[in-house]
C-alpha positions as CSV (number, residue, x, y, z in Angstrom):
1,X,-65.7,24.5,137.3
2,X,-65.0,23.5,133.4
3,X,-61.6,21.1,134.8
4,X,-64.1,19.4,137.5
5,X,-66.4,18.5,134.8
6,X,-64.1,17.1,132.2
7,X,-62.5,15.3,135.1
8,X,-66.2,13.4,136.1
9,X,-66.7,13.2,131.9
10,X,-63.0,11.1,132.3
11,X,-63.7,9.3,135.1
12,X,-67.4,8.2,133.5
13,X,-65.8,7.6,130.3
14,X,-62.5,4.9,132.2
15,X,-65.4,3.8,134.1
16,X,-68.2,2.7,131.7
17,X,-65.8,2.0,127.8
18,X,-64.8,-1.6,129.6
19,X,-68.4,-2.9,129.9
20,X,-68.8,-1.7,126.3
21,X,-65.5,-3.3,124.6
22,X,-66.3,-6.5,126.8
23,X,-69.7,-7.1,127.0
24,X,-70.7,-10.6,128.0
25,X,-67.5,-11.3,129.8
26,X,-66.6,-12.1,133.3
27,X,-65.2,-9.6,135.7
28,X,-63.7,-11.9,138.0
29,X,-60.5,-11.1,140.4
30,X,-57.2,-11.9,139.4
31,X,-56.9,-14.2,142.6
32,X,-58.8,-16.6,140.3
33,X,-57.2,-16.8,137.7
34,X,-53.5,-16.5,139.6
35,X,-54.8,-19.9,140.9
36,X,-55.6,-21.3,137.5
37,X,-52.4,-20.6,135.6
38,X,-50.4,-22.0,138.5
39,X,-52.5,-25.3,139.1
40,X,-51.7,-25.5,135.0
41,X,-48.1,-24.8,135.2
42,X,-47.7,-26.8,138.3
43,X,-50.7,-29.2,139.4
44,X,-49.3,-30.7,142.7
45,X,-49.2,-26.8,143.8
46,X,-50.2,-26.7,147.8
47,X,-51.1,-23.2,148.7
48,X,-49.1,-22.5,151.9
49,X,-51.8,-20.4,153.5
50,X,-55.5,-20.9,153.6
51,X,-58.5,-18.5,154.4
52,X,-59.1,-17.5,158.0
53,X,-62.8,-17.0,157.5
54,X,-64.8,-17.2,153.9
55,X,-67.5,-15.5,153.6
56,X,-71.3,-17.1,153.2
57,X,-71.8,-16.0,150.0
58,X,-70.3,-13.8,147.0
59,X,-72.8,-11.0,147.9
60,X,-71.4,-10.9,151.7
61,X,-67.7,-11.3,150.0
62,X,-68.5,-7.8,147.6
63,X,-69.9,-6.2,150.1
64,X,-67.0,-6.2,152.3
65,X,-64.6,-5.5,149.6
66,X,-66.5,-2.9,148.8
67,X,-66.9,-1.7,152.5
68,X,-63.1,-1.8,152.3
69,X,-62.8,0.3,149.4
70,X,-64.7,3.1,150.9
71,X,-62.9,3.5,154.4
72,X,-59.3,3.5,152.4
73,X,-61.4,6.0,149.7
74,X,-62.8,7.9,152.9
75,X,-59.1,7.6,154.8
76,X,-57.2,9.0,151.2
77,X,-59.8,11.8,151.2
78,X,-58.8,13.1,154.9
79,X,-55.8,13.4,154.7
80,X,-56.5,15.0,151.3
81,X,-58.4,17.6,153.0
82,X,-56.2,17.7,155.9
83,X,-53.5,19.0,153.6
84,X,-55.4,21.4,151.6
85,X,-56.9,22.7,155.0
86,X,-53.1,23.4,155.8
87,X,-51.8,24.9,152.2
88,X,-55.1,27.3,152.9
89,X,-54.7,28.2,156.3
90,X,-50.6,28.9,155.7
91,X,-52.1,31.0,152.4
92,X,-54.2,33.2,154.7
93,X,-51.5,34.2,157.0
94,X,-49.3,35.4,154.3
């Protein structure tokens, strides 16, 4: 019980110290800024693929990322729990 709660103190504390140290600033993807130090380095730069579908609007565009992030978070945590399930199961039958 104490390890579970210093681990969600640890995760609160990586999550919430880079608004602090940064406030006011931009969190923008690194996409962005990938394209901007290339078009300075190299302004005739042609991207060789282009988007398949963009999304309406930056709320529709975080919303799927962030729909993204939770099936891979919710795929991670099965086979988690598949795997536990197993090391349990084996420890009962010894």
């Amino acid at each position: 019980m104490k390890r579970n709660c210093l681990l969600i103190l640890a995760f609160i504390i990586i999550t919430a110290v880079p608004f602090f140290i940064s406030n006011g600033a931009d969190f923008e993807g690194a996409d962005g800024q990938a394209e901007d130090v290339i078009t300075a380095f190299h302004p005739d730069y042609k991207p060789w693929a282009d988007f398949i579908w963009e999304p309406a609007s930056g709320e529709i565009e975080s919303l799927l990322f962030a729909l993204q992030a939770a099936i891979g978070a919710a795929v991670i945590a099965y086979f988690v729990g598949l795997a536990r399930g197993k090391n349990l199961r084996q420890r009962e039958r010894q």
